[in-house]
C-alpha positions as CSV (number, residue, x, y, z in Angstrom):
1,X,-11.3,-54.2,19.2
2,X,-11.8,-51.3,16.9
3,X,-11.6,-47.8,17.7
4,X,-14.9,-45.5,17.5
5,X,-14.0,-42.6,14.6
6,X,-13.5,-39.4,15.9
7,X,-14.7,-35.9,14.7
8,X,-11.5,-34.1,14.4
9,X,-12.8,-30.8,13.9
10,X,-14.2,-30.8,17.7
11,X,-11.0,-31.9,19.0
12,X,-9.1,-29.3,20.7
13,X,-6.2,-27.8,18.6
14,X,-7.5,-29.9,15.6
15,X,-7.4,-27.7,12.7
16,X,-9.7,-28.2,9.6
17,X,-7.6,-29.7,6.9
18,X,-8.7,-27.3,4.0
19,X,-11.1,-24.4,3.3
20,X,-12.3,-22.6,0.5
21,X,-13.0,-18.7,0.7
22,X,-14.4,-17.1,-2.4
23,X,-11.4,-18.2,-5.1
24,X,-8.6,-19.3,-2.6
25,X,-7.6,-22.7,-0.7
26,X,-6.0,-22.5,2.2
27,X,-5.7,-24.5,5.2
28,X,-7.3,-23.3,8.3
29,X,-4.0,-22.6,10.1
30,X,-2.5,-19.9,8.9
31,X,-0.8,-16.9,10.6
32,X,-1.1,-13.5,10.5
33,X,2.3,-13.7,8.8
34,X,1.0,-15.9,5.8
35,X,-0.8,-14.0,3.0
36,X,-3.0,-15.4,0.4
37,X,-2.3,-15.0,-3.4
38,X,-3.2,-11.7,-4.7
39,X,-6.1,-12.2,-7.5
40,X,-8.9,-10.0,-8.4
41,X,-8.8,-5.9,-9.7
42,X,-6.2,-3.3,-8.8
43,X,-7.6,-1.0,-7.0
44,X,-7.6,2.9,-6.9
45,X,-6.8,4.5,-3.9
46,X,-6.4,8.5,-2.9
47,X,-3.4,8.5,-0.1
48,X,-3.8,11.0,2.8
49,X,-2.6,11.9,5.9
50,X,-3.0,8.1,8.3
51,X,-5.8,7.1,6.0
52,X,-6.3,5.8,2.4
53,X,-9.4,6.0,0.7
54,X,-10.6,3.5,-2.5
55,X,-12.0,5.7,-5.3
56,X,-12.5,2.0,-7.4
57,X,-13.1,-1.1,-5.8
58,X,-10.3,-3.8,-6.4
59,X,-8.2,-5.9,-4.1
60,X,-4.5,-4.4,-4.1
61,X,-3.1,-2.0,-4.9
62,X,0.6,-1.9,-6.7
63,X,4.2,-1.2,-5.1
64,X,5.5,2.0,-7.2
65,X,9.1,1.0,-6.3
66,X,8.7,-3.1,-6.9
67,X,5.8,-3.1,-8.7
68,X,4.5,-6.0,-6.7
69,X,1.2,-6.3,-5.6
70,X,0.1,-5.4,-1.8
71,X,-3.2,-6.2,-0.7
72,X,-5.3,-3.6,0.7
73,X,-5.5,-4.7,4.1
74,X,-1.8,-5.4,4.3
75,X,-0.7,-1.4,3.2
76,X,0.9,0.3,5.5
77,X,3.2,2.5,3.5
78,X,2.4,5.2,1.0
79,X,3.3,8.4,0.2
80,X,0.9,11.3,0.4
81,X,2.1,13.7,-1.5
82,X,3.2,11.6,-5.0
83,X,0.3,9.4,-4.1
84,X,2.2,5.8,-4.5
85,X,2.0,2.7,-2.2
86,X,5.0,0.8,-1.1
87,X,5.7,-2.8,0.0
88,X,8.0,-2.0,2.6
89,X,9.5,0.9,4.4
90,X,12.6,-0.1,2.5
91,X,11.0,0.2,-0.7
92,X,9.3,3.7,0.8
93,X,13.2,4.9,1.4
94,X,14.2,3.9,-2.1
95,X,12.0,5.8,-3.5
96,X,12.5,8.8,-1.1
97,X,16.6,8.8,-1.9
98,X,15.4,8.2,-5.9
99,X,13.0,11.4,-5.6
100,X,15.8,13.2,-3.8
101,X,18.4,12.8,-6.0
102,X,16.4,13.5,-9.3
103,X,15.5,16.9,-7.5
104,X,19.8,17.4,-6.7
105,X,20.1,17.2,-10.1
106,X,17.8,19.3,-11.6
């Protein structure tokens, strides 16, 4: 007796074994935790208030602290007023105490 193939993508909790979205492979489980490769154009973005807004198109934007790049939809910290994105809050607070101190010593 031989078992009848099944479709595995109709199977409940059965998740596709690999996708393609424009440039990237992935598998079709990922979390919101997991981010995809950064590739494409820096992007140029104006930092306000609880907004940014992109001036030129691109795909991420760089950490002025790290210099790593953060995608756009995963930004979350900037600073308005010397208009630079950050990874992290710690990398925000770096940059704050750096800022501070180079006006202490002036």
């Amino acid at each position: 007796m031989t078992a009848e193939p099944q479709d595995l993508a109709s199977t409940p909790g059965h998740h596709p074994p690999m996708e393609s979205v424009g440039i990237f492979s992935y598998a079709g489980f990922m979390n919101r935790n997991e981010t995809f490769p950064v590739m494409g154009r820096e992007a140029k973005v104006l930092f306000l208030d609880a907004d940014f807004q992109v001036i030129r198109p691109g795909d991420f934007v760089r950490c002025a602290v790290t210099g790593k790049p953060i995608p756009l939809r995963d930004l979350r910290y900037w600073s308005v007023e010397r208009q630079e994105a950050y990874v992290s809050p710690e990398a925000a607070l770096l940059r704050h105490l750096q800022v501070m101190q180079e006006q202490q010593d002036k």
